[in-house]
N, C-alpha and C positions, 0 to 999 in steps of 0.2 A: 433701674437705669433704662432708660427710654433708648429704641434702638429703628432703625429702619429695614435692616434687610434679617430675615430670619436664614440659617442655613441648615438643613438636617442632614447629617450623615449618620453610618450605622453603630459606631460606639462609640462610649460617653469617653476613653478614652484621646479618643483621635478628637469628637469636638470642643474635648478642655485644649487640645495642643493644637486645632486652627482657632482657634476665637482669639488665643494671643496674638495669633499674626493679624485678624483682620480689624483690629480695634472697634473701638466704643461703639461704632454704627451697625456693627452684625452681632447678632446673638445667634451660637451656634448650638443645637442639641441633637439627640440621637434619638435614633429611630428602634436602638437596641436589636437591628438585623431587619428580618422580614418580618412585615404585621398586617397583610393579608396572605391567605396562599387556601388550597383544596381543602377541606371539612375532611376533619381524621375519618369521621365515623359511614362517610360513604364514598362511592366512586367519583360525584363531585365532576363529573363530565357528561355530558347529555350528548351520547353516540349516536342518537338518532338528528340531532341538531348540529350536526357538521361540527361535531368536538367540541361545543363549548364549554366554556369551563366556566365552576358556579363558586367564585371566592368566596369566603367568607374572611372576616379579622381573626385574626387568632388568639384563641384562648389564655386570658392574661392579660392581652397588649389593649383592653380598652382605657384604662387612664392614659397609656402611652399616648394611645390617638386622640382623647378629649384636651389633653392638653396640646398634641402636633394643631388640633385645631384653632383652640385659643388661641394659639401664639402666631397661626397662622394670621388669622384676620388683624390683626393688629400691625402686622408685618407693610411698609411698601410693596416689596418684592421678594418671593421664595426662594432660595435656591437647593437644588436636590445635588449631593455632593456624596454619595455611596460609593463603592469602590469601583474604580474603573476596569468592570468584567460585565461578560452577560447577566450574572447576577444581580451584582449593583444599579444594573441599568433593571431590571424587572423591578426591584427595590424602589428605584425612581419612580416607574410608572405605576404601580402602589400607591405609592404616596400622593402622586398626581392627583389620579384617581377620587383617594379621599379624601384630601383637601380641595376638590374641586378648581385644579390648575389647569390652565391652557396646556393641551398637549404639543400646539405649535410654540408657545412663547420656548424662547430664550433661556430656561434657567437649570439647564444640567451642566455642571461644574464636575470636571475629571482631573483628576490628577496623580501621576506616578509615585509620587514622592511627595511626604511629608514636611520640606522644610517653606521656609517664610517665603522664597522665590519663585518655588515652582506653584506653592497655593495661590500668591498675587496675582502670578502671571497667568492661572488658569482662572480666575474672576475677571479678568480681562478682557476673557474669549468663552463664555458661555454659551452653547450652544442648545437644538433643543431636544428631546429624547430621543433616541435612534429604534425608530421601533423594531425594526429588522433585527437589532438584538435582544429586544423584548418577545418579540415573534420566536427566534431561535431559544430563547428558555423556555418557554412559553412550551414549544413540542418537546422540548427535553421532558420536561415535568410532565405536561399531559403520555406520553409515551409510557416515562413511570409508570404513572400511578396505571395505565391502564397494563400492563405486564401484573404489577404487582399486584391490585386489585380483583386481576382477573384469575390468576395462577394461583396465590395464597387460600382461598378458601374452596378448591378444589382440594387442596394439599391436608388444610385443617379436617376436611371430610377422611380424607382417605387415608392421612397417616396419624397425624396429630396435631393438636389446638398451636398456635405461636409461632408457626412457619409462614414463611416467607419465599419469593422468587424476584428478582430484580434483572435487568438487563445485564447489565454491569458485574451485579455480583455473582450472578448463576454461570458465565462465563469466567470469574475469578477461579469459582468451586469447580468447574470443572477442567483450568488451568493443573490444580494442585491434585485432583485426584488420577487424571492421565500419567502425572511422572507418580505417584504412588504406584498406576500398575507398571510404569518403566521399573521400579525397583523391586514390587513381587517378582516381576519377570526373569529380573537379571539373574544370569549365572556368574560368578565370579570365575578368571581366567588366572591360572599361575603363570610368574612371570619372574626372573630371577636379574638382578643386579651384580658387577661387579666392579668394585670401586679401588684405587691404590693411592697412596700417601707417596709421593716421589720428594727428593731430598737435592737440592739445589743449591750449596754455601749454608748450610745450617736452616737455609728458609726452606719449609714446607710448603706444598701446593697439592692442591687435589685433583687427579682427574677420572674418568669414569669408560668403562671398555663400551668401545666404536663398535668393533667390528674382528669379521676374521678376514685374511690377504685382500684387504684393498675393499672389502663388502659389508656394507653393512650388517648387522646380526644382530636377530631379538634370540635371548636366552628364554625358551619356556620348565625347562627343567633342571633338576641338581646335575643331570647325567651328562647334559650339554654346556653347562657353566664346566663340572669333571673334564669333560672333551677340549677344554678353551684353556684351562689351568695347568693339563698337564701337557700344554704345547712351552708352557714357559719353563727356559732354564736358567737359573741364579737369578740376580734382581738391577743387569744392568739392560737399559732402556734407550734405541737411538731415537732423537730429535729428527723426525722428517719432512717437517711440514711448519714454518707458521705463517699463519694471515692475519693481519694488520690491516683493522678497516676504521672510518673512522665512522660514527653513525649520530644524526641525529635525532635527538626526541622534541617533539614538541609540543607547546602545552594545552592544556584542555581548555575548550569553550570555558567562561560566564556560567554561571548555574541558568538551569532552568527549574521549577518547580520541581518535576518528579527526579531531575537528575539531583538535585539540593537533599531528596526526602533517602535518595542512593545514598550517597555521599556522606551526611550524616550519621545514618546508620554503621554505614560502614567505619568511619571515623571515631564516631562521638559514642557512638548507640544509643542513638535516640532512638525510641517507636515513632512511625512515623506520626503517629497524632503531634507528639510531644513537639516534634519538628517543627508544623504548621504552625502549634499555639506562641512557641519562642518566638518563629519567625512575625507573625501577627502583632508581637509587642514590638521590638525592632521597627515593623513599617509605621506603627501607629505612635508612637516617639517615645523618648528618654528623657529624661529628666539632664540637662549635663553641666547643671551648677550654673555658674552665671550667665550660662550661655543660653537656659531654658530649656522648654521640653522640642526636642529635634528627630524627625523621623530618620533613624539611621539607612534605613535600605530603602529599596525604590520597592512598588509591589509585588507580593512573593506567588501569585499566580500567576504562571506566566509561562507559552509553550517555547518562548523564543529564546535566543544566545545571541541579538545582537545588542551593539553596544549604542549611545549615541554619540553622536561627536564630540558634543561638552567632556562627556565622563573619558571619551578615547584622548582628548587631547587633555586633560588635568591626570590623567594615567602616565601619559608621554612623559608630562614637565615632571612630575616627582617620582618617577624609576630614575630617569637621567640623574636627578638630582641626591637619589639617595645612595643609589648603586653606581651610576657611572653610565655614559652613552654609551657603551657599548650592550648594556643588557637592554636597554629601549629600544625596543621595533621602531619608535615614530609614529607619527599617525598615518592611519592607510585603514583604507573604505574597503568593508569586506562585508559581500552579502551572506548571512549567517539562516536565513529562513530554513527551518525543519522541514523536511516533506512533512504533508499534513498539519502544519502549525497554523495557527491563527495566526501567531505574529500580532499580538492588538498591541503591544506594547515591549517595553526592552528584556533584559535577561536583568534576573537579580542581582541587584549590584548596591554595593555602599552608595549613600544618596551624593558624601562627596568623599576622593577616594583620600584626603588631606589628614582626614580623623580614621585617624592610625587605631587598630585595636588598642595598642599600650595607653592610646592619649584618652580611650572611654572609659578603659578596665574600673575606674575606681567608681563609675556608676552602674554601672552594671554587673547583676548576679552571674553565678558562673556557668547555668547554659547559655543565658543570652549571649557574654562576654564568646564561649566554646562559637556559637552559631557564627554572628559577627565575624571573627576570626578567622572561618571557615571561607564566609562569604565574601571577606574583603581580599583574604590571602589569593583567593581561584581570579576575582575581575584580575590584580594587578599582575599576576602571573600570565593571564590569555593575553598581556598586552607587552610582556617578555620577548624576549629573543630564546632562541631554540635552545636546548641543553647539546650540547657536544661531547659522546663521549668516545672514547681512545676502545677499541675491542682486541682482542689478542685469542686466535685458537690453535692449540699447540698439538700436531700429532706424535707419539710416542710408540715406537715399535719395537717388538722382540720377537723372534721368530714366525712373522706376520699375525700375530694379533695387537690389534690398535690398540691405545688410549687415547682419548682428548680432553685437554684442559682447556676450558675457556674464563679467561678473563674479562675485565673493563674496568674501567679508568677514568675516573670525567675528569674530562680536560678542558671545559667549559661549563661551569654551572644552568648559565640561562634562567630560566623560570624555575629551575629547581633550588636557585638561592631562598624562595618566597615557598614556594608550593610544590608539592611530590603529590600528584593521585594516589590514593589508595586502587588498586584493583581486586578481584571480585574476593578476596580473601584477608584485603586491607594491608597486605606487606606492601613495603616500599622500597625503591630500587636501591642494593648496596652497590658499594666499589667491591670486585673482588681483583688484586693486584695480584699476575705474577712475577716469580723474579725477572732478570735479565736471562732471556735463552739463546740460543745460536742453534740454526737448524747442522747435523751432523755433530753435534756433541753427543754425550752420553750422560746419563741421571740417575741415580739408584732408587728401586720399589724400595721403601720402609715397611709396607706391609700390604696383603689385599685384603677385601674385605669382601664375602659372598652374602646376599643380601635376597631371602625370597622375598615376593610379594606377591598381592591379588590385585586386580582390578576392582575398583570401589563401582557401588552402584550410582548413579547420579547422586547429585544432591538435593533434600527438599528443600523446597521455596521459602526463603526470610521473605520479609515484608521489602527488604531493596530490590531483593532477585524478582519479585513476582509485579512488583511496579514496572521496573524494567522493562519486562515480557509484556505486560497488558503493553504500554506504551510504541515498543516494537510493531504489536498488531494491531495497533489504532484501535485499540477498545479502551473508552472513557479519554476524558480531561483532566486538567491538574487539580483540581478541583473535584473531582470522585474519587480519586484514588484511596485517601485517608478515610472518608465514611465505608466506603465500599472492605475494607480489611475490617473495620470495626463490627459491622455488618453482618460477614461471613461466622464473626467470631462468635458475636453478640446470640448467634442461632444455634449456637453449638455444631457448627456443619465443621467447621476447623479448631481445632485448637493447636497455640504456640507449646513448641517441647522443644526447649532448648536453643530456643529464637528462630525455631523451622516449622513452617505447616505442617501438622499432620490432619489428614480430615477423619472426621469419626461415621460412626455407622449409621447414624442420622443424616449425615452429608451424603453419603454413598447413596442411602435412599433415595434420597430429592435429587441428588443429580440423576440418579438413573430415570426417574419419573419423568424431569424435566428434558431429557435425550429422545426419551423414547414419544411423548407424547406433543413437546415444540421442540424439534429441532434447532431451528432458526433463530431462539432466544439465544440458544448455545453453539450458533456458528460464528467462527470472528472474525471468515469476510463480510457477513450480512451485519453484522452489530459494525464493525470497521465502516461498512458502506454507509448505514446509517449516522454515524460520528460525521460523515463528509457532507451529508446529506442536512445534517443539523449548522453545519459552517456554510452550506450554498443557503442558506434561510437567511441568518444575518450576512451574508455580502450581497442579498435582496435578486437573489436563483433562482429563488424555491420558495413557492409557498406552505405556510406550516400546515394547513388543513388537508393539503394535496400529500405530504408527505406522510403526515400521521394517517392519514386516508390508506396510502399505499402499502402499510403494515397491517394495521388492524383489521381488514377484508380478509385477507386469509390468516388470520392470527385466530379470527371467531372461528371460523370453521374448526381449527386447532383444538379452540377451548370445548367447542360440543364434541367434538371428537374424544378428548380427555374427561368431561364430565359423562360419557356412557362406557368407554372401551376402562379407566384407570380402576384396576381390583383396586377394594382397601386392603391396606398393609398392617397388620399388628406387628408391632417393636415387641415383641417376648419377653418377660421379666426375666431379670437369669436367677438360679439359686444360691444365696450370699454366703452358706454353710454352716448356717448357726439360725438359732432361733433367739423368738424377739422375748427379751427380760422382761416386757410387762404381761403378755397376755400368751406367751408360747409359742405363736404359732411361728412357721418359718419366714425369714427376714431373707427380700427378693434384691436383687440391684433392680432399680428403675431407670429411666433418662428421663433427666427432667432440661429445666431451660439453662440452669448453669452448668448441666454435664449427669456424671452417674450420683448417685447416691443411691443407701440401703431405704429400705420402707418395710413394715409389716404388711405381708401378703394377706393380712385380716383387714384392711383397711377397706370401710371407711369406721368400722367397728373400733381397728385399734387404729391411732394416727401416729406411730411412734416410730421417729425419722432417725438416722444419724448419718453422718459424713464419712465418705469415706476415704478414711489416712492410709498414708503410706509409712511405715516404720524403718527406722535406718538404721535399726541393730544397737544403737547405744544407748543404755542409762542415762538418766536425766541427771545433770549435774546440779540442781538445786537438791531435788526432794533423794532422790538412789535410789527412787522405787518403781519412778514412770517410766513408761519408754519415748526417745523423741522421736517427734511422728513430724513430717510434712503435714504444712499448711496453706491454707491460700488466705491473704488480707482479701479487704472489701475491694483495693486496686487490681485484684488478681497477682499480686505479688506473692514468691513462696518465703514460705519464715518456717521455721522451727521451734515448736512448743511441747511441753510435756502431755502425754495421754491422760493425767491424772486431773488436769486443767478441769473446775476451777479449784481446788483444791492446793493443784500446784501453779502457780503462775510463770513460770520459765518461759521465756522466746527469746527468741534472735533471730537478724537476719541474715546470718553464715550459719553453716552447716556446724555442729560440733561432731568432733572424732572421736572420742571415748577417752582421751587420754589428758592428763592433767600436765600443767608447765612445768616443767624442770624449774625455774626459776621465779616463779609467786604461787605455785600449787593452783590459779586458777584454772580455766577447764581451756583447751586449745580449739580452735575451732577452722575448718576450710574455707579457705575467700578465693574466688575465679578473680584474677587478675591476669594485663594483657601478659599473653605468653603462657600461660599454665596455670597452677593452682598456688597459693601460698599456704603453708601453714604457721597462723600466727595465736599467739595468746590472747583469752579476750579481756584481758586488764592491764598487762603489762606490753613492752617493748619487747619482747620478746617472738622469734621468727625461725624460720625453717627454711632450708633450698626449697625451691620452683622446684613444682612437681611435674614435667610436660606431659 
């Protein structure tokens, strides 16, 4: 079919779902992402030529471009239509580039959203490449690779081959090992609790010891909890105090990217890659039956929360409409810019807020359907009235030592009818009611309850909390955050235990190398200032030559500095406690690129490798003879297999317990579900209380 205007954006996806909207005269195809960028195999910048950089196509993508070419010349007119980010726009002038396009004409096409209006409506108004944001990626990348370039094979000399250093990520690593020494550090503090069950007309309430005459009081031991207990006589309780307030909550921004990649996690439990990749089908469209394929959300990069008029006032008409005018704010213009955001574009939002999760669910899978949900639930909630709720704190005295009960009550739902935030723990807010009280009554203890504790050390870094913190101190964009975790991982400097950072002895390395020898890679004013430094280039401030200038001058000095002062480091093999079954000699643990593993210390004589499992004390329920050992898939997921493997073929992906069903004799196995652990059977219907 003969066409006139060619359009390329970056996947095949998104150009099968515009070519339906722009009919028979565009032919749209993909570019499959980037298809020039720096030569892996060298630095690919000429430092003595004022930073220039030496692209080459990348490896793979030449039918890509033999054919962007053909189709080019055949074309009227081009249009470059990649995602509307700095990247997209490098993408653009890529492609310019090699099809040999005017870099004044006319034909960069952006657009937020994926449906038939806002595509039309952005071919309407094509404008023509912005180079100040090609210039802005432009020093990102050259920055890169010259960090990286320069750092990693100092590292490969001194420590070992497949390291790496990055801006981004050498500030991530040493994010996560600083709170690792906050928690060698900490001591734990003793601290005691006391809690009473009070009785009120048959209803119960809980409140928890205030104080002693009028002062507040922390319990640090038994002998002072003894001191507070034996001031009490029998178990009746006056009423001296209540407060009655009324308080409201109100709801959270529109997602932004890293708050979305929070949010998820915490909610859903996504990683955040998983996040990105959901949210990327969602923008690039859906299939939704008669209606075609339709981009659900608006673009999922994005540092802003505000909203735009169309979405605020189709927000307005269907909360009024669904809920009632009283939960509808209306519309009202609220400037929402992030300190340090770009702000290029809106906050993630359903493209229209009409299409209700229930009215997609039947085309879509169940994370996209989970993300959606997420995403749609948060816009129509920021466009809620406030939640209201009723507070009640009840003081309780017997020979001046306090209790306090506090209650609440919503006595206005608001935005909490649609959406409740998770916080940093994912609980969400209850009602706790008390009964009807009267101050100078009286209330009987039911019972107390003495309760020690300790103080916990900090918590390590998940993938939401460490987003978070980078984002707080202006280190990276929404767009680094998910390579930059992969990254860290991918080197073995961290690995995930239990959905939390720990960084390994590898990491500890590099990071001390990289402190001690560039500081300033690992400072997160100086990388913060650079992020600000990299957005005054595309608002046309700054130019990129002068800025990447202003780094790299004293960064060289740096790197000679580090290639004469950095000892080499030998990682020491440790002794595994056994020797090796084929040739004797003794079997060492190594580090390699996915972590520890055993080797023969004869090697390269003997090559004889094996993994090293963790054993969970149970018999194997197929063969009764293995033991099941912890394993990792090629995902890095853990599953459970027999030792005797391949011999014995047993897995799963729950833990088993050693004990077989009471009701089918199959074998029982542990599942982490929200709240605690289950124990269920792995054939039958068969289950066990929550284990907290």
């Amino acid at each position: 079919m003969a066409y006139k205007y060619l359009v390329i954006v970056e996947s095949p996806a998104k150009a099968k779902t515009i070519e339906k909207y722009l009919g028979r005269n565009y032919k749209v195809v993909a570019s499959v992402g980037h298809i020039r960028d720096l030569p892996k195999s060298k630095m690919g910048v000429d430092i003595e030529n004022n930073y220039e950089p030496h692209y080459i196509s990348i490896r793979g993508k030449g039918p890509v471009i033999k054919e962007l070419k053909k189709l080019a010349k055949k074309a009227q007119k081009v249009y470059l239509a990649s995602d509307p980010d700095r990247e997209g726009e490098a993408i653009a002038w890529h492609l310019a580039h090699l099809l040999d396009l005017d870099l004044e004409d006319k034909n960069r096409v952006v657009f937020n959203e994926i449906t038939k209006e806002a595509v039309k409506a952005a071919f309407k108004e094509p404008r023509s490449i912005n180079l100040d944001l090609v210039d802005a990626q432009q020093a990102r990348r050259i920055l890169d690779r010259l960090v990286g370039y320069s750092i990693s094979p100092i590292l490969w000399k001194k420590v070992k081959k497949g390291l790496s250093a990055g801006r981004v990520q050498s500030i991530a690593l040493k994010i996560i090992l600083e709170r690792e020494e906050e928690i060698r550090q900490f001591e734990p503090e003793e601290y005691w609790s006391i809690a009473a069950n009070f009785l009120k007309k048959r209803k119960k309430f809980k409140a928890s010891f205030y104080g002693v005459d009028g002062k507040k009081t922390k319990l640090a031991t038994a002998e002072e909890v003894k001191a507070v207990t034996d001031r009490l006589e029998g178990d009746a309780y006056t009423i001296t105090k209540i407060t009655k307030k009324e308080r409201k909550r109100n709801p959270a921004k529109p997602f932004t990217t890293s708050s979305l990649q929070q949010e998820a996690a915490r909610k859903l439990n996504f990683r955040t890659r998983k996040t990105m990749m959901v949210a990327q089908q969602l923008y690039e469209g859906i299939a939704l039956g008669k209606q075609g394929t339709v981009g659900l959300i608006t673009y999922m990069r994005t540092d802003s929360t505000r909203l735009s008029n169309t979405a605020k006032n189709e927000a307005a008409s269907f909360i009024e409409e669904t809920y009632g005018a009283e939960y509808a704010i209306g519309f009202k213009e609220t400037s929402s810019k992030e300190k340090g955001a770009q702000d290029a574009h809106e906050a993630i939002r359903p493209s229209s807020i009409l299409r209700t999760p229930e009215s997609v669910k039947q085309y879509l899978d169940k994370d996209q359907f989970k993300l959606y949900n997420l995403i749609w639930s948060r816009v129509v909630a920021s466009q809620m009235t406030s939640a209201v709720l009723d507070t009640m704190r009840v003081n309780l005295e017997q020979n001046g030592v306090m209790f306090v009960a506090n209650g609440s009550k919503i006595k206005f739902p608001g935005f909490m009818k649609v959406y409740i935030e998770g916080n940093d723990e994912g609980k969400e807010e209850k009602e706790n009611i008390l009964p009807e009280l009267d101050e100078g009554e009286e209330v009987k203890a039911v019972d107390l309850e003495r309760k020690q504790h300790f103080t916990q050390p900090p918590a390590r870094f998940s993938e939401a909390t460490l987003i978070k913190t980078l984002e707080e101190n202006g280190v990276g964009r929404p767009s680094t955050y998910a390579p930059t975790l992969e990254t860290i991982q991918r080197r073995y400097y961290v690995k995930l235990v239990s959905k939390r950072f720990e960084p390994t002895e590898l990491g500890e390395i590099v990071n001390g190398l990289i402190v001690e020898f560039f500081p300033r890679i690992v400072d997160i004013n100086f990388t913060a200032q650079m992020e600000e430094d990299l957005d005054k280039i595309a608002e046309h401030e700054e130019q990129w030559k002068e800025v990447v200038d202003r780094f790299y001058k004293p960064f060289a000095i740096e790197l000679d500095s580090a290639e004469e002062n950095m000892e080499k480091i030998q990682i020491k093999d440790e002794p595994a406690g056994f020797d090796c079954e084929e040739c004797g000699h003794e079997m060492v643990i190594k580090l390699g690129r996915y972590g520890k593993f055993y080797a023969c210390s004869n090697f390269p004589d003997c090559r004889n490798t094996k993994a090293i499992v963790k054993e969970i004390g149970v018999k194997c329920p197929t063969c009764k003879k293995g033991e099941v050992i912890e394993r990792k898939s090629k995902k890095n997921r853990l599953f459970y297999g027999c030792s005797d493997y391949p011999e014995c073929e047993f897995t799963s992906w729950d833990k088993p317990i050693g004990r077989d069903c009471p009701k089918c004799s199959h074998y029982l196995v542990e599942k982490k579900i929200k709240g605690g652990k289950q124990v269920l059977c792995s054939d039958c219907d068969y289950k066990e209380d929550i284990q907290k």
